[in-house]
PDB file of N, CA, C and O in Angstrom:
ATOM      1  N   UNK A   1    -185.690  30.530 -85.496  1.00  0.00           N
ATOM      2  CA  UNK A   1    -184.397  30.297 -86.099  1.00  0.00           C
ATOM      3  C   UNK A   1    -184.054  28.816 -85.922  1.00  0.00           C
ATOM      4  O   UNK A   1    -184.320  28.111 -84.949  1.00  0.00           O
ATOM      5  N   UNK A   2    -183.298  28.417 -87.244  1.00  0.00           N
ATOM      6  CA  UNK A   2    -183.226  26.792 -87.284  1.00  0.00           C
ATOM      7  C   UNK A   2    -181.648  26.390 -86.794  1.00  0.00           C
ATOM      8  O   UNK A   2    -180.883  27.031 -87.516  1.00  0.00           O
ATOM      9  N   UNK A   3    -181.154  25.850 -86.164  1.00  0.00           N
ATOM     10  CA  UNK A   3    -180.054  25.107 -86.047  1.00  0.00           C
ATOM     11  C   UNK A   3    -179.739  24.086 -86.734  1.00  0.00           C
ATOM     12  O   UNK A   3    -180.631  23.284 -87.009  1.00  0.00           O
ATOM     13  N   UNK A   4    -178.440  23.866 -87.170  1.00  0.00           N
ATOM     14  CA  UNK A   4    -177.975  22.149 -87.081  1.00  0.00           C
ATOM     15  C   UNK A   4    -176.418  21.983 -86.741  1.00  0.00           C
ATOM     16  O   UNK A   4    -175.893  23.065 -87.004  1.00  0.00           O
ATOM     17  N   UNK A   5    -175.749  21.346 -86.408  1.00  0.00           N
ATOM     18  CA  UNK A   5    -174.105  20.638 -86.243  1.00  0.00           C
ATOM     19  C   UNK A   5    -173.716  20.294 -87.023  1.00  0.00           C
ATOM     20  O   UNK A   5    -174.377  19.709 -87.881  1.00  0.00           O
ATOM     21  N   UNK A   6    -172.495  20.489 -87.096  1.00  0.00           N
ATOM     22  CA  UNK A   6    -171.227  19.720 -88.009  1.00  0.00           C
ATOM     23  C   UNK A   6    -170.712  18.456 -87.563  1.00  0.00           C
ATOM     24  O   UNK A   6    -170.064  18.404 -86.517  1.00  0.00           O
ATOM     25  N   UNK A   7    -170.954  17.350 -88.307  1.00  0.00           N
ATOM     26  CA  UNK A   7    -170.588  16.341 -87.526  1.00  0.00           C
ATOM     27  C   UNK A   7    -169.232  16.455 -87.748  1.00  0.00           C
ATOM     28  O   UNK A   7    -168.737  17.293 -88.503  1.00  0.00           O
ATOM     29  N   UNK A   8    -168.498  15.477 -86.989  1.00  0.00           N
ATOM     30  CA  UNK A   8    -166.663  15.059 -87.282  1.00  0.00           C
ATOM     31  C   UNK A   8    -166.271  14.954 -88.637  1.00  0.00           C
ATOM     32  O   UNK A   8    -165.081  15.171 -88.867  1.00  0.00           O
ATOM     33  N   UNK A   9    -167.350  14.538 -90.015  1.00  0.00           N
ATOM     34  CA  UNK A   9    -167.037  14.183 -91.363  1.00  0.00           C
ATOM     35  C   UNK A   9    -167.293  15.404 -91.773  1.00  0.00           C
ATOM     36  O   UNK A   9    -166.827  15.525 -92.906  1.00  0.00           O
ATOM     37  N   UNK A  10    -168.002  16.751 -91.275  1.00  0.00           N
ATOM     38  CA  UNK A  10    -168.033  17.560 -91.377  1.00  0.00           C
ATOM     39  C   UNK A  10    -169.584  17.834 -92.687  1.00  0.00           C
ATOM     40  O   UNK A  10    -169.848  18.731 -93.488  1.00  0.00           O
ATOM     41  N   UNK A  11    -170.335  16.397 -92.255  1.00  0.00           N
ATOM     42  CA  UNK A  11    -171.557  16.976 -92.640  1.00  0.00           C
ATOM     43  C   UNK A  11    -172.669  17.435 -91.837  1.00  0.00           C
ATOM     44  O   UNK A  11    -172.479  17.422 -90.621  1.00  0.00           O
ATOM     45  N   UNK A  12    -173.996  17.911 -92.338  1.00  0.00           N
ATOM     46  CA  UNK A  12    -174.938  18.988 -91.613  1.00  0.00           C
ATOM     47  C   UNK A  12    -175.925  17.600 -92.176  1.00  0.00           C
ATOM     48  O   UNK A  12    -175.892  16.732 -93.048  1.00  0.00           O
ATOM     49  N   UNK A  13    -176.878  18.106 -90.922  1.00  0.00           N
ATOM     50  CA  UNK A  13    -178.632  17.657 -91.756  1.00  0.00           C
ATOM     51  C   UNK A  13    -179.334  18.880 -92.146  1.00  0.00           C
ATOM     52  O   UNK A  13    -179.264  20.003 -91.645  1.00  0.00           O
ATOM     53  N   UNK A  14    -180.029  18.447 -93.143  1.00  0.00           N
ATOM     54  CA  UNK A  14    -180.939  20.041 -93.005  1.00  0.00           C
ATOM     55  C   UNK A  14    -182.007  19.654 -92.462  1.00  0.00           C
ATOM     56  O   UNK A  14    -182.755  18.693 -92.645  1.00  0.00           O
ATOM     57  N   UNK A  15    -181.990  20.708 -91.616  1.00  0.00           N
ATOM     58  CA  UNK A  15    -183.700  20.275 -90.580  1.00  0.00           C
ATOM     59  C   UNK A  15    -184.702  20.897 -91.217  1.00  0.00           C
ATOM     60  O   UNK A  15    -184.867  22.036 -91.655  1.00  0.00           O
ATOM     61  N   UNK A  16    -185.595  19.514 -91.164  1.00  0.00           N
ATOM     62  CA  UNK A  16    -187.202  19.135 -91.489  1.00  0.00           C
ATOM     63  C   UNK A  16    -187.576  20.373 -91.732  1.00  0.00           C
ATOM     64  O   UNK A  16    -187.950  20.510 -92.896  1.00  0.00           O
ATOM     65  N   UNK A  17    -187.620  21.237 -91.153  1.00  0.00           N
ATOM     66  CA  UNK A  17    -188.499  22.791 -91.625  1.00  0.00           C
ATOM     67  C   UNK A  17    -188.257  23.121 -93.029  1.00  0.00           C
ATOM     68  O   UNK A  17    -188.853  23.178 -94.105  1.00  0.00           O
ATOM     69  N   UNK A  18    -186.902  23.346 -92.426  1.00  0.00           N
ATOM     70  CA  UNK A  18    -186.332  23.924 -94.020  1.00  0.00           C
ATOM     71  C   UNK A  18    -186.442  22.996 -95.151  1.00  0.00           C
ATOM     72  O   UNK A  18    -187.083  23.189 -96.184  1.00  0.00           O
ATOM     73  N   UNK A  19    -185.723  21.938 -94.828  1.00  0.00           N
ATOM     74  CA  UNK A  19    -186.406  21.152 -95.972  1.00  0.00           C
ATOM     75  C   UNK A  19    -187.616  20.905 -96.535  1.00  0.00           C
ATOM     76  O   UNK A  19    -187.640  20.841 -97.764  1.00  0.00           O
ATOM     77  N   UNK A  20    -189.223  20.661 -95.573  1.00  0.00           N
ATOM     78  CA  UNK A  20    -190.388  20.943 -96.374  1.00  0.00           C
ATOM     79  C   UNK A  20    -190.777  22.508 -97.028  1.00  0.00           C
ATOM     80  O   UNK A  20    -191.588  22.719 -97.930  1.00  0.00           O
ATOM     81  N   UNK A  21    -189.783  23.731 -96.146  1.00  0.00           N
ATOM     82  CA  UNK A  21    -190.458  24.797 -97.278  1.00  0.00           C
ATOM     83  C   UNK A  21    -189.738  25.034 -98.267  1.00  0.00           C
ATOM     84  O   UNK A  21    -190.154  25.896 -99.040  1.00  0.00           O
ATOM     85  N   UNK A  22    -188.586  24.439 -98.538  1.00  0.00           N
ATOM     86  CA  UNK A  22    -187.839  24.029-100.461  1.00  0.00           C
ATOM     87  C   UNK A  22    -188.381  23.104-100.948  1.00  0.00           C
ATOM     88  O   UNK A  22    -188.561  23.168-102.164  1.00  0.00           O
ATOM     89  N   UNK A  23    -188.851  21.894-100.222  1.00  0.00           N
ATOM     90  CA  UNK A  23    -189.303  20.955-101.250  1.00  0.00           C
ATOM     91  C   UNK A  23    -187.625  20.740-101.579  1.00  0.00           C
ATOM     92  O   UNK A  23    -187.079  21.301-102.529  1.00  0.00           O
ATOM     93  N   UNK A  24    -186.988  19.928-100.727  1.00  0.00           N
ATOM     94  CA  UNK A  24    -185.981  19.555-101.037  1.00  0.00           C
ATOM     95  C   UNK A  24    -186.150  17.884-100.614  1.00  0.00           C
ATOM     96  O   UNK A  24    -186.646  17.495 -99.557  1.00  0.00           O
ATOM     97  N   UNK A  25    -185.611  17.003-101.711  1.00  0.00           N
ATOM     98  CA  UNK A  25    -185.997  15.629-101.334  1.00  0.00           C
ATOM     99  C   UNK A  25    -184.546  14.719-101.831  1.00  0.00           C
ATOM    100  O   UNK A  25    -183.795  14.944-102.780  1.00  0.00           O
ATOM    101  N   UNK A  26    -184.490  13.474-100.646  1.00  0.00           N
ATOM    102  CA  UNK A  26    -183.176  12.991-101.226  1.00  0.00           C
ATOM    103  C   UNK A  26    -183.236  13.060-102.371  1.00  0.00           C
ATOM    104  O   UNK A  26    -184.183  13.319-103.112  1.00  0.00           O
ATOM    105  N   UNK A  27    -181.485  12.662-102.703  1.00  0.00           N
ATOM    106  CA  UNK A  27    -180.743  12.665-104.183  1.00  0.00           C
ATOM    107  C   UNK A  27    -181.260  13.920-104.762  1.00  0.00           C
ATOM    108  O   UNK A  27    -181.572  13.713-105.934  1.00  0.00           O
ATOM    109  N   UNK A  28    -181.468  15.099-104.414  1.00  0.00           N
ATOM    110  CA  UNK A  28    -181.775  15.963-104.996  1.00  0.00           C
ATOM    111  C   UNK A  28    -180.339  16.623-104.855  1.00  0.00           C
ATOM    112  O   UNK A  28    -179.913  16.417-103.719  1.00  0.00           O
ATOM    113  N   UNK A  29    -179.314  17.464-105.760  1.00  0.00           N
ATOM    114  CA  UNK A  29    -178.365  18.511-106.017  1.00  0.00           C
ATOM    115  C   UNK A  29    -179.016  19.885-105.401  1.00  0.00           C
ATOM    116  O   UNK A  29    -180.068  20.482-105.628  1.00  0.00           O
ATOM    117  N   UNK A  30    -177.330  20.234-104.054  1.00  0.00           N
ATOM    118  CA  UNK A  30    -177.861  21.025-103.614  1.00  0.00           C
ATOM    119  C   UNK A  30    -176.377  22.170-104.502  1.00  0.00           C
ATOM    120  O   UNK A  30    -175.523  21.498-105.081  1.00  0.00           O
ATOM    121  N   UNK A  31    -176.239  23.301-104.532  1.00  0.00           N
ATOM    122  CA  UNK A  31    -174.780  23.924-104.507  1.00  0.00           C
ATOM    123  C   UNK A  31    -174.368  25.157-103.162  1.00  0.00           C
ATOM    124  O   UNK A  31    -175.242  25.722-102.505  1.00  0.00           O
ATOM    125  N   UNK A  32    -173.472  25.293-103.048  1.00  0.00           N
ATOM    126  CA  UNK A  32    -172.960  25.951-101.974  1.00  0.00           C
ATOM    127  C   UNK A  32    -172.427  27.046-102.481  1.00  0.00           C
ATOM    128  O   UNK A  32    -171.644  26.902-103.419  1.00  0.00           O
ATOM    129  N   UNK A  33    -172.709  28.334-102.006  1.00  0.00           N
ATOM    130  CA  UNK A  33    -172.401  29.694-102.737  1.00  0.00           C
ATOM    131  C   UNK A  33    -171.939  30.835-101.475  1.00  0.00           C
ATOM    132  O   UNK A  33    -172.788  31.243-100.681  1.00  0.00           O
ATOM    133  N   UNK A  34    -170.410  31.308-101.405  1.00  0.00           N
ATOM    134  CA  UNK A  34    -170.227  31.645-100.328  1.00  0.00           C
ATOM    135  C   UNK A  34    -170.557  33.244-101.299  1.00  0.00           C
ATOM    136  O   UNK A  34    -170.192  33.384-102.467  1.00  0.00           O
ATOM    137  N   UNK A  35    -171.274  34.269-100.532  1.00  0.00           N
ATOM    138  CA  UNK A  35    -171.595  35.707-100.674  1.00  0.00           C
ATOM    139  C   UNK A  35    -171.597  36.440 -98.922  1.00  0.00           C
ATOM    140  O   UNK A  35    -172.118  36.316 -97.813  1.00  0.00           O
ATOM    141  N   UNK A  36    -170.701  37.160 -99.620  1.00  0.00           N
ATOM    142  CA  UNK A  36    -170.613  38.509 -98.310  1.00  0.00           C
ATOM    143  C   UNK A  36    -170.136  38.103 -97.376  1.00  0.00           C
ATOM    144  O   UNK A  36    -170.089  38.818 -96.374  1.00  0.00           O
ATOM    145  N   UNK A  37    -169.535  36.617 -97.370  1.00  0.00           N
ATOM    146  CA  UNK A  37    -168.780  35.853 -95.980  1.00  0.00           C
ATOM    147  C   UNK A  37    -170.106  35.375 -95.238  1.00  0.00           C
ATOM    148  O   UNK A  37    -170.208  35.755 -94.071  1.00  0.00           O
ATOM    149  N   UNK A  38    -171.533  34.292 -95.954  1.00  0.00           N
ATOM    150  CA  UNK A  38    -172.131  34.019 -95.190  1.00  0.00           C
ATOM    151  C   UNK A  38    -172.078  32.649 -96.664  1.00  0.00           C
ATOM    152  O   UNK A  38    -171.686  32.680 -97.830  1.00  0.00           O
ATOM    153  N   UNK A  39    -172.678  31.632 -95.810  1.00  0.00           N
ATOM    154  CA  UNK A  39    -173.237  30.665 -97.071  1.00  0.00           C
ATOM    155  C   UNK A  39    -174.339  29.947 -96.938  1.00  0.00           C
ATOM    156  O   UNK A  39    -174.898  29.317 -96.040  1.00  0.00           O
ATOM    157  N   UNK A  40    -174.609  30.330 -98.651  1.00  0.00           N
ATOM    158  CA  UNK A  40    -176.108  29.880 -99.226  1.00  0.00           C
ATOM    159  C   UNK A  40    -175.667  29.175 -99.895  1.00  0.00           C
ATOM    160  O   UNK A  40    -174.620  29.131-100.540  1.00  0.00           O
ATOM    161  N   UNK A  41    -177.390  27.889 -99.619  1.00  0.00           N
ATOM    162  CA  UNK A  41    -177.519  26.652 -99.983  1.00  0.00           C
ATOM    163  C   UNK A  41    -178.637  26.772-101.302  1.00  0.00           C
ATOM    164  O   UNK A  41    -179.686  27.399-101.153  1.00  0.00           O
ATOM    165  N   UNK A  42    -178.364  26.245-102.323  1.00  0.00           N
ATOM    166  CA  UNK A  42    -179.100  26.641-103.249  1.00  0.00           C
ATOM    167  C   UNK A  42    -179.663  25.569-103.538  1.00  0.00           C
ATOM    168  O   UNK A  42    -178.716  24.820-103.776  1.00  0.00           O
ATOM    169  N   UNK A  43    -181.062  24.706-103.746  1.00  0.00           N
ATOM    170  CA  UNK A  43    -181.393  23.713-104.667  1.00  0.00           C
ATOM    171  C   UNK A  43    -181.450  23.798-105.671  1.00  0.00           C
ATOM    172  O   UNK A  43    -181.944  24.811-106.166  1.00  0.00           O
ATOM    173  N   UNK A  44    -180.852  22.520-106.634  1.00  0.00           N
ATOM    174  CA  UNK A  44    -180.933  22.912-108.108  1.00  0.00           C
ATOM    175  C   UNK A  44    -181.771  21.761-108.858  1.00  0.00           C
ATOM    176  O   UNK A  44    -181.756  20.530-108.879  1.00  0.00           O
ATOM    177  N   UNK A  45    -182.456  22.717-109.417  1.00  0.00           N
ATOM    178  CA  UNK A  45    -183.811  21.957-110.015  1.00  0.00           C
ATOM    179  C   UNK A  45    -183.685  22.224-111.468  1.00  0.00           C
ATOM    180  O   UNK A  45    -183.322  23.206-112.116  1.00  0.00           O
ATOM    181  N   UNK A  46    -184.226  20.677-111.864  1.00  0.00           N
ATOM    182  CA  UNK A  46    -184.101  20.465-113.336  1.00  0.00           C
ATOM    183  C   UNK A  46    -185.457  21.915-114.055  1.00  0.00           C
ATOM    184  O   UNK A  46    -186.481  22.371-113.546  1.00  0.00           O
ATOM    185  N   UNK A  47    -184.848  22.168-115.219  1.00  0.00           N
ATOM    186  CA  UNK A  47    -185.442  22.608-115.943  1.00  0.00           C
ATOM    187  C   UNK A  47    -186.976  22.642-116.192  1.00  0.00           C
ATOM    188  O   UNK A  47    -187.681  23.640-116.340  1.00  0.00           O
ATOM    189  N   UNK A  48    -187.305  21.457-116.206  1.00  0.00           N
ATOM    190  CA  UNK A  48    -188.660  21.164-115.958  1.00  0.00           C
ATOM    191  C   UNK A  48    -189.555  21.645-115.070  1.00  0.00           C
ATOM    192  O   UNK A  48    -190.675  21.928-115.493  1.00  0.00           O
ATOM    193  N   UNK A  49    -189.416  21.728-114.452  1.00  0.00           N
ATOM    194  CA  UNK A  49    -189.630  21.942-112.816  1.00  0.00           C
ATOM    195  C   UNK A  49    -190.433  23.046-113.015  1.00  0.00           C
ATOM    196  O   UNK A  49    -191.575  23.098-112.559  1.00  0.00           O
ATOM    197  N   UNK A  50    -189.767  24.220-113.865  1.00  0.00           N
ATOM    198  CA  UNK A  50    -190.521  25.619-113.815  1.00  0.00           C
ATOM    199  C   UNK A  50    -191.498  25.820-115.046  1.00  0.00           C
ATOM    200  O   UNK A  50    -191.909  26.921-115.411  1.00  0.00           O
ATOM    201  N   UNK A  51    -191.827  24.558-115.660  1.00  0.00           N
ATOM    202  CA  UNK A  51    -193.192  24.289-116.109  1.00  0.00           C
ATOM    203  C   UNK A  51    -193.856  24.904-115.576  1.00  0.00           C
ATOM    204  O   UNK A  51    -193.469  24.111-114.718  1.00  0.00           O
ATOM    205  N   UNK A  52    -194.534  25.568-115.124  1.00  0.00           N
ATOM    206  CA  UNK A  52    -195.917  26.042-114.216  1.00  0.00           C
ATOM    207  C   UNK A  52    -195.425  27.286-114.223  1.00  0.00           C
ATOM    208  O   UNK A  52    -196.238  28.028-113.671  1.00  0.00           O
ATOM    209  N   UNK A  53    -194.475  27.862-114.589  1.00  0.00           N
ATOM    210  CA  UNK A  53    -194.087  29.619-114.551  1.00  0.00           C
ATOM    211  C   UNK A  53    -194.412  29.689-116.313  1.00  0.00           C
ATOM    212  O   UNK A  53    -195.228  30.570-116.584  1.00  0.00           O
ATOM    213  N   UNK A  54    -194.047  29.129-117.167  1.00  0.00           N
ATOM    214  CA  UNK A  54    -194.263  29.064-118.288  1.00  0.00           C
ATOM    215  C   UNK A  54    -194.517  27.852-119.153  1.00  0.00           C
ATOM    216  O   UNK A  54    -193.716  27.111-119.723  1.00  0.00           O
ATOM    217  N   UNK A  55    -196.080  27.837-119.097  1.00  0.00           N
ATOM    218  CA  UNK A  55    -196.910  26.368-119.120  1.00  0.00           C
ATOM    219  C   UNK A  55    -195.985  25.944-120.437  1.00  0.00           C
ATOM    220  O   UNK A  55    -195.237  24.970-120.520  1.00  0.00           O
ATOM    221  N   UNK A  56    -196.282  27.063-121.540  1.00  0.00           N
ATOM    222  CA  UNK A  56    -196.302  26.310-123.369  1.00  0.00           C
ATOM    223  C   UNK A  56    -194.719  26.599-123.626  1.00  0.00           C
ATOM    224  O   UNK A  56    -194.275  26.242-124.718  1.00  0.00           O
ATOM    225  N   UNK A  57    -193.994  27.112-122.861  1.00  0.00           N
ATOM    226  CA  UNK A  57    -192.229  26.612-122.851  1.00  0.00           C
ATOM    227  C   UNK A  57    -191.550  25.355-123.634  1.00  0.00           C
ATOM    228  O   UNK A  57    -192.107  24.319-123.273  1.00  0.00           O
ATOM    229  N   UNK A  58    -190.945  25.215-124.199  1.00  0.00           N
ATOM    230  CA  UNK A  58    -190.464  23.809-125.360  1.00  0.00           C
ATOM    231  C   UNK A  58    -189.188  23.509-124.083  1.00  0.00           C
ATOM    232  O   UNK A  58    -188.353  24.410-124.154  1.00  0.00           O
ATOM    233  N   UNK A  59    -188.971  22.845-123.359  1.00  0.00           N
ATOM    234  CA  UNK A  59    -187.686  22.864-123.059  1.00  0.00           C
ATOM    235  C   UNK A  59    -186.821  21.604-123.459  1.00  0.00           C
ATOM    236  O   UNK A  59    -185.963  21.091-122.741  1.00  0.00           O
ATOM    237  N   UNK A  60    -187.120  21.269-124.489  1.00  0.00           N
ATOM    238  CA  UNK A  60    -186.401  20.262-125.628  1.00  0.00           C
ATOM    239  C   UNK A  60    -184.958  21.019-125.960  1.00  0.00           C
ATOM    240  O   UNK A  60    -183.774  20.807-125.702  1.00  0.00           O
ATOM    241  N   UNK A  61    -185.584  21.838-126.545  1.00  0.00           N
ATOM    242  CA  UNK A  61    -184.701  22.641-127.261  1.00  0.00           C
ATOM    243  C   UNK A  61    -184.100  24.237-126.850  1.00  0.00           C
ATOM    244  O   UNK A  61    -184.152  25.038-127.784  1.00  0.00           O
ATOM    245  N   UNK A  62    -183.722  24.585-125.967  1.00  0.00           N
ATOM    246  CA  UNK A  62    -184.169  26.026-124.790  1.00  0.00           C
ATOM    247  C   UNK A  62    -183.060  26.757-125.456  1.00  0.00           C
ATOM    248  O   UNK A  62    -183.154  27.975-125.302  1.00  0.00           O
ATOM    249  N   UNK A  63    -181.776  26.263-126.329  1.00  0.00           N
ATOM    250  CA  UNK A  63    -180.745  27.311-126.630  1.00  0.00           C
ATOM    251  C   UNK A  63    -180.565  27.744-127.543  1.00  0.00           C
ATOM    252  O   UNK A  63    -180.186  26.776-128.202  1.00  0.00           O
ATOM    253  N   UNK A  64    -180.538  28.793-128.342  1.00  0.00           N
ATOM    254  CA  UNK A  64    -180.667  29.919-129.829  1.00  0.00           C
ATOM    255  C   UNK A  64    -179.619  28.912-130.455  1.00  0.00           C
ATOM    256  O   UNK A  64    -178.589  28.476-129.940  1.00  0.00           O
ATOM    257  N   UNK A  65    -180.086  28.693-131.544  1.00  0.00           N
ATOM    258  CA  UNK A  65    -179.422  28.150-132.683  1.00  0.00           C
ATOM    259  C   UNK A  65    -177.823  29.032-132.798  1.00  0.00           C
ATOM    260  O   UNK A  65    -176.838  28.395-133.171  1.00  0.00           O
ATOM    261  N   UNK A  66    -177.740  30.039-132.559  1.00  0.00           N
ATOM    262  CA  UNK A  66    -176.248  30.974-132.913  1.00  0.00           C
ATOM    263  C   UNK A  66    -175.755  30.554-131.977  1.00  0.00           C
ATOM    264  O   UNK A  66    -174.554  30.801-132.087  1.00  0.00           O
ATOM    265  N   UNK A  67    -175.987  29.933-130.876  1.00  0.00           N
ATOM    266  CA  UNK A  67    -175.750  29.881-129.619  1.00  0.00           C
ATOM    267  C   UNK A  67    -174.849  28.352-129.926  1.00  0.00           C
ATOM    268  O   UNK A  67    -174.043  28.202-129.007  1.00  0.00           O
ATOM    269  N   UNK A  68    -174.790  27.499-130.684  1.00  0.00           N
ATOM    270  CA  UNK A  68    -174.312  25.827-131.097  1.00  0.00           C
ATOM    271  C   UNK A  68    -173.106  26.536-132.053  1.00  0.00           C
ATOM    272  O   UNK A  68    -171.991  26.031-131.925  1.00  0.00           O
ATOM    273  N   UNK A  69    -173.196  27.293-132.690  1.00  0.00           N
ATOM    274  CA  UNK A  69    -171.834  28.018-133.905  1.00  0.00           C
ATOM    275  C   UNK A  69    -170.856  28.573-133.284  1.00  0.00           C
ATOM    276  O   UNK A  69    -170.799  29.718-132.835  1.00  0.00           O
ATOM    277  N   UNK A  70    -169.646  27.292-133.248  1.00  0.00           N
ATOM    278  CA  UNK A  70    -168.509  27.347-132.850  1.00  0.00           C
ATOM    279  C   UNK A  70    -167.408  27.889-134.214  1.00  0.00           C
ATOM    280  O   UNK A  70    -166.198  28.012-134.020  1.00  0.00           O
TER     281      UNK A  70
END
């Protein structure tokens, strides 16, 4: 089990563990999601990223045309 502190500004580090098994790297967007009265840290990764789940994916263009008709 990992620890870290709240400093006085009331920020955390995330320790080294956790951070190499997200593959979380500065300037990377993290979001904060409170569920069930505990909170999760989510990384948010560009679109791209999940290239390799679906190689021939277009992500130019990712939203249904009906989907722009206001």
């Amino acid at each position: 089990m990992t620890f870290t502190t709240v400093s006085p500004k009331f920020q955390i580090v995330i320790p080294k563990e956790i951070r190499e098994r997200l593959n979380i790297v500065p300037g990377e967007k993290i979001q904060f999601v409170i569920i069930n009265g505990h909170l999760e840290i989510i990384p948010i990764r560009p679109i791209e990223s999940y290239r390799g789940i679906y190689p021939n994916m277009d992500t130019s263009n990712y939203r249904d045309e009906e989907d722009r008709e206001i």
